[in-house]
C-alpha positions as CSV (number, residue, x, y, z in Angstrom):
1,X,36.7,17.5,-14.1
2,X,38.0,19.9,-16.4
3,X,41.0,18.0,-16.8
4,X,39.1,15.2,-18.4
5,X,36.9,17.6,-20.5
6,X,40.4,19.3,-22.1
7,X,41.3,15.9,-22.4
8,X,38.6,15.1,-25.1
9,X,38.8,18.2,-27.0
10,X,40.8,19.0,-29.4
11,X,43.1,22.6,-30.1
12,X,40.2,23.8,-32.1
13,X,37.6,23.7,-29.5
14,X,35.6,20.7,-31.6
15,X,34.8,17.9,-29.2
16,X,36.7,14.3,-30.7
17,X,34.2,11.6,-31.7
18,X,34.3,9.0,-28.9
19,X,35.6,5.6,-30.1
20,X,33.9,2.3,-29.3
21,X,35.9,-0.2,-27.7
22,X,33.8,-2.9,-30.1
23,X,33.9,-1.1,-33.3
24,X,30.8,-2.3,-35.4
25,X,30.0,-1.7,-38.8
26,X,27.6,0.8,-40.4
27,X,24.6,-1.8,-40.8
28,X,24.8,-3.6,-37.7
29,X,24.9,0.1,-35.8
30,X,21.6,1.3,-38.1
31,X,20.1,-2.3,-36.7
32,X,20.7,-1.7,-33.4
33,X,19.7,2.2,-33.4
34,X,16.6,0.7,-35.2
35,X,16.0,-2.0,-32.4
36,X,16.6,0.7,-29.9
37,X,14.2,3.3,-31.8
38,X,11.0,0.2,-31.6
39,X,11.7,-0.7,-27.9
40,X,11.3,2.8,-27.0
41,X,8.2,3.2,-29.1
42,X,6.7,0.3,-28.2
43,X,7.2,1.4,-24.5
44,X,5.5,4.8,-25.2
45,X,3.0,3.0,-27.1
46,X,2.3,0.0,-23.7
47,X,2.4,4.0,-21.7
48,X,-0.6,5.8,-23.9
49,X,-2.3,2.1,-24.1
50,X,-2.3,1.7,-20.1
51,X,-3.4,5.4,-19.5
52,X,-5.8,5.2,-22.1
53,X,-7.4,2.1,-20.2
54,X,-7.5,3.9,-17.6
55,X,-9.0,7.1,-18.4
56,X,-11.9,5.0,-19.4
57,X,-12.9,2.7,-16.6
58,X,-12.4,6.4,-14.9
59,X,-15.0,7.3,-17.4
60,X,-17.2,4.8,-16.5
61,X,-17.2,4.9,-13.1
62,X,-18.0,8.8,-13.8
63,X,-21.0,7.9,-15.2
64,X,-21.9,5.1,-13.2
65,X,-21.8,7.5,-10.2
66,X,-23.5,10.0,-12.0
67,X,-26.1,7.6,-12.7
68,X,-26.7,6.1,-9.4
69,X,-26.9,10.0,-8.5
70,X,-29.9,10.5,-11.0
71,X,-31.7,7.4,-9.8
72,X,-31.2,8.2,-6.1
73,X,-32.4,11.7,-7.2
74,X,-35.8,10.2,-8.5
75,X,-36.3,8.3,-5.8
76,X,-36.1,11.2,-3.0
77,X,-38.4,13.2,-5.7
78,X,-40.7,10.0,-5.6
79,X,-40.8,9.9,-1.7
80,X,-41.2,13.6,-1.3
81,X,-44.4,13.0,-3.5
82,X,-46.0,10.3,-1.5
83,X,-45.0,12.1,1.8
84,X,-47.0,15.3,0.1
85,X,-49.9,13.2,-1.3
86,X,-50.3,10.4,1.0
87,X,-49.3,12.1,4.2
88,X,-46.6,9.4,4.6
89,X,-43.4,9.5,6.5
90,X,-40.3,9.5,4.8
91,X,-39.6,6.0,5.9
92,X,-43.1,4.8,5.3
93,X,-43.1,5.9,1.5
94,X,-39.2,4.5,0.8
95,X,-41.0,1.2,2.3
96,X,-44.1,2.2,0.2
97,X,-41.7,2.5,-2.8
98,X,-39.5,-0.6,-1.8
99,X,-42.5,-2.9,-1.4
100,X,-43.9,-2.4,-4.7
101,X,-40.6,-2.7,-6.4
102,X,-40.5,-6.4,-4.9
103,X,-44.6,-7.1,-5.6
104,X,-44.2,-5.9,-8.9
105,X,-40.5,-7.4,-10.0
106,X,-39.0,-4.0,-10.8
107,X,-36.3,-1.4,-9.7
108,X,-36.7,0.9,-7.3
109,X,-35.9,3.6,-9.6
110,X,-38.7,1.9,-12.1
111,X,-41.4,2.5,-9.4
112,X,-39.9,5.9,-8.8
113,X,-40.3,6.8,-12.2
114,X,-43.5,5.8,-12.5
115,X,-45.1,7.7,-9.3
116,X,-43.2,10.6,-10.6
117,X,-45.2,10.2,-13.8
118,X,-48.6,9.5,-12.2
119,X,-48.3,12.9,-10.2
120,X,-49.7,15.2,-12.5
121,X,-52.5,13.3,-11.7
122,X,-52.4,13.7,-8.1
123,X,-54.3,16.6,-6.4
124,X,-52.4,19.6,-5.3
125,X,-54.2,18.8,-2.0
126,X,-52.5,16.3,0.4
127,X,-54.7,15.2,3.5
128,X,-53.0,15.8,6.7
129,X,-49.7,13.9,7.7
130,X,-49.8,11.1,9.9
131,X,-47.1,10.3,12.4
């Protein structure tokens, strides 16, 4: 290998300019520099594009999880409140919940909301829990 690198330099230590074996002029060298210069920034452009797109949807699946956390959160505060109240089962007041959701056309998470609200109401007294 250090044959060929001697080979290319000159007595001055200077490396000699390589020669093209299709020598081009000036302009139609700037053109293709140019052409090369676009396709590479419109390739790092389609990169930060893609990844941009994807750092969103990642976004919104964040907070579509976090979300469905808070609603699920409501709910298990809403059952814990009938269970105290009612002296229901946990399965009996998710059915409670459930069942009035479908009588009354809303979410789950609506009805939560709502017995979650109405509990200030409620007595701090809850009649003994049936089994």
């Amino acid at each position: 290998h250090s044959a060929v690198l001697e080979a290319f330099m000159c007595e001055g230590g200077a490396a000699v300019p390589p020669m093209s074996m299709f020598p081009q002029g000036a302009a139609e060298a700037e053109g293709e520099a140019e052409a090369g210069r676009v396709g590479l920034g419109r390739s790092v452009f389609d990169l930060l594009h893609e990844q941009s797109r994807r750092l969103q949807e990642m976004g919104d699946e964040l907070a579509r999880a976090r979300g469905a956390l808070s609603e699920r959160k409501l709910i298990e505060r809403a059952k814990g409140l009938l269970m105290e109240h009612r002296g229901l089962t946990e399965d009996q007041a998710y059915r409670m919940l459930r069942q009035t959701a479908m009588d009354q056309g809303k979410r789950l998470v609506e009805v939560a909301e709502a017995v979650i609200g109405f509990s200030g109401f409620l007595g701090s007294e809850a009649p003994p829990r049936r089994g």
